[in-house]
C-alpha positions as CSV (number, residue, x, y, z in Angstrom):
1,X,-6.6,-8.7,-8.7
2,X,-7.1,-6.3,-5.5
3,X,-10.6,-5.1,-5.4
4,X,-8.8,-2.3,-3.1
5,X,-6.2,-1.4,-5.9
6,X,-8.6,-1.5,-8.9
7,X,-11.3,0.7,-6.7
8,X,-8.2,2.8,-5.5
9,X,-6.8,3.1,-9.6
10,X,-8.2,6.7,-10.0
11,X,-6.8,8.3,-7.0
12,X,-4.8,6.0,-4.9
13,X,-3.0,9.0,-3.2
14,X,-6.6,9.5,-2.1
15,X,-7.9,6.2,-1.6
16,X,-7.8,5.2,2.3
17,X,-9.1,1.4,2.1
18,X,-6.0,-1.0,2.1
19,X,-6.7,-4.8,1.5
20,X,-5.3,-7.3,4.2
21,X,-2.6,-9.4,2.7
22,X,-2.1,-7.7,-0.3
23,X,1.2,-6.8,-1.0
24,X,0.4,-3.6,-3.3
25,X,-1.8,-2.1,-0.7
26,X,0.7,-2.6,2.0
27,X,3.0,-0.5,0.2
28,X,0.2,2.0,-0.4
29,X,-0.9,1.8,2.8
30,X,2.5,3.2,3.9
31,X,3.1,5.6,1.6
32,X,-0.3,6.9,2.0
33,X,1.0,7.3,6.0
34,X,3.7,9.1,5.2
35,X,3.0,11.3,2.3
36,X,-0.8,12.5,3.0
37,X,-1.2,12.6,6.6
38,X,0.2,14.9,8.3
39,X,1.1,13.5,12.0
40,X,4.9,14.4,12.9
41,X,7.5,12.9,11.9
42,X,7.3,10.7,15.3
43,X,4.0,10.0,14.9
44,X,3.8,8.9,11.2
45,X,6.9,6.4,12.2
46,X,5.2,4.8,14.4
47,X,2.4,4.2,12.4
48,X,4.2,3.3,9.1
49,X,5.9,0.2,11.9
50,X,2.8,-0.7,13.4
51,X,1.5,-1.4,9.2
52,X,4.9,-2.9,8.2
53,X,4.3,-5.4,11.0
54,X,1.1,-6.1,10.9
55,X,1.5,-6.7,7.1
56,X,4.5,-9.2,7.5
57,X,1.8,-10.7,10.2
58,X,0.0,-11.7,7.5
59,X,3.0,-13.3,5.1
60,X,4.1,-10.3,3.4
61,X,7.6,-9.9,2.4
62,X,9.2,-6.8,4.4
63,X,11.9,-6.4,1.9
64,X,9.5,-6.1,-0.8
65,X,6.5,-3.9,0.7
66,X,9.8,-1.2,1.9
67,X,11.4,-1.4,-1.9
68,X,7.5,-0.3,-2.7
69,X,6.4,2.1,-0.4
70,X,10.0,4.2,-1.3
71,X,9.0,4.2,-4.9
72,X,7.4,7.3,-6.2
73,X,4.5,6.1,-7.7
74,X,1.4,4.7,-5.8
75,X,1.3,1.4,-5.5
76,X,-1.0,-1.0,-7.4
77,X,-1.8,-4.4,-8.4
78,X,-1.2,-5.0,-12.1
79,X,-4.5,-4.7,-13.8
80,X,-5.8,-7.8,-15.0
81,X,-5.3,-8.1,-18.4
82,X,-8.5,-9.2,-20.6
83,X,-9.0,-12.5,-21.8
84,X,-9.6,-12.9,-26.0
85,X,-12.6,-14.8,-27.3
């Protein structure tokens, strides 16, 4: 589990920390770029590459983190589920 996402799980549209090498927060990351800030279109596309590339530095999947960031809701980790005694 993200610390990032579960920190970020009650207002990630307002949640500006974005975990290195996680894949969720990637996404986020971009999304948060291009749906909050408010830079120009030139500006924010610029940005949103600079992130993409700097998250498939780190191992991520590009395919994945752009099939993400276009989805409409914020992106996540999966909450961990909780163990039974």
């Amino acid at each position: 589990m993200c610390e990032c996402c579960d920190e970020a799980r009650e207002a990630p549209h307002q949640y500006r920390m974005f975990a290195d090498g996680c894949l969720f927060c990637a996404a986020r990351r971009i999304q948060y770029l291009q749906r909050t800030l408010r830079l120009g279109t030139t500006n924010t596309q610029a940005r949103c590459r600079t992130a993409l590339k700097q998250a498939m530095a780190l191992g991520l999947p590009e395919a994945d983190i752009r099939r993400m960031a276009k989805l409409p809701a914020w992106q996540l980790a999966p909450a961990a589920k909780a163990t039974k005694r």
